[in-house]
Each structure stands twice: as C-alpha cells, then as structure tokens.
Steps between C-alpha positions, in 0.01 A plus 500: 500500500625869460349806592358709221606743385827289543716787255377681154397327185819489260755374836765302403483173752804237560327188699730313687495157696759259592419182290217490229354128475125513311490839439197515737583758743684716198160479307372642794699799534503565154106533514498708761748752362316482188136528653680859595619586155874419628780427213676181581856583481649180571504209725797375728566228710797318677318156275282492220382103397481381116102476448211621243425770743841618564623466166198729366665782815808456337406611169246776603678658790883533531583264766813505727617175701799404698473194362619467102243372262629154334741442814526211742379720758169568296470105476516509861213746515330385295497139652460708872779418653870633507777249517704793747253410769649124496777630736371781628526591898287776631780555826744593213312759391345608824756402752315704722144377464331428818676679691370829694660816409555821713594776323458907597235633355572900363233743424413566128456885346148519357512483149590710233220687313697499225283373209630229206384485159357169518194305714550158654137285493504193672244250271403207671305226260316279691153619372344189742527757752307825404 
C-alpha cells in the first residue's frame, strides 16, 4: 500500500528488493506506482531468478543485480540456494552475536532543514493488506 498522493505524475521510480523470485511482490509495486501515474525507472535487487515473469522485467525495465545474468551464481538463484552457504558460520561474521552490548549513548543535533532535490517513498506491495 502507499499513501496517495505518494509524489507527482511523471516521477521517475527505482524499486528495489533484495532477491526477485516470481515477480509477485515486484508486480505489486509496479502497480501501485503506476495506479499513481509513476515512471518506472528501473528495478534493482541483490538477486533476480531466470523466469517468464522476470525475464519480461528484464526487457521492459532496466534491471540491476549483484548477481550476473548467465553466471553460476544466477544458477544458484535460480535453483534457490547458494552453494557459499555450504560453509558458512554465522559467529564468523557476527563474532559478537548474542552478546549484550554497552555502549555511551551521545545526544544527536536535530536535523538539518536543509532541503534535497529528491523524495524517498517507501512502497510496500502486499495489497492482501489494504
């Protein structure tokens, strides 16, 4: 769901999630922005899978993926699962985790009313939840 008005008819809009299986929830968005009279200006994601629905994104939208179309990481994806996880250890990453941290908190200046020449909208999809 987004609020309306979400921006001006004629915005430019990148959507963005971190791995793109169906297509479902990137439908989603891309209806809403559209329902607004928002210009899809691309689509990016950290994973983007090999299907009809994808494959259609890919040739309407410029799309932008950490992971490179026709590599063995995209047969990963698309098979939904990544062979790096095989050896992977969460206490490597996180050596930390678990663990209770006590650290001084410092006050924060209000913020600046400086203004930027863009808007950020945060579009959430799931349209089973008006």
């Amino acid at each position: 769901e987004m609020r309306i008005p979400a921006f001006a008819p004629g915005t430019r809009v990148l959507l963005a999630d971190q791995w793109v299986e169906t297509g479902g929830t990137m439908a989603g968005a891309i209806e809403l922005v559209e329902r607004q009279e928002g210009v899809i200006a691309g689509l990016l994601a950290i994973a983007i899978e090999e299907n009809e629905a994808t494959n259609k994104y890919r040739e309407r939208y410029p799309c932008v993926s950490a992971v490179v179309p026709g590599s063995r990481w995209q047969q990963e994806c698309n098979a939904q699962t990544l062979s790096s996880f095989d050896t992977y250890e969460a206490k490597h990453t996180f050596p930390d985790a678990g663990q209770m941290a006590f650290t001084q908190t410092k006050k924060h200046s209000p913020p600046s009313t400086a203004r930027n020449n863009f808007q950020c909208t945060s579009v959430s999809s799931d349209i089973s939840n008006p």
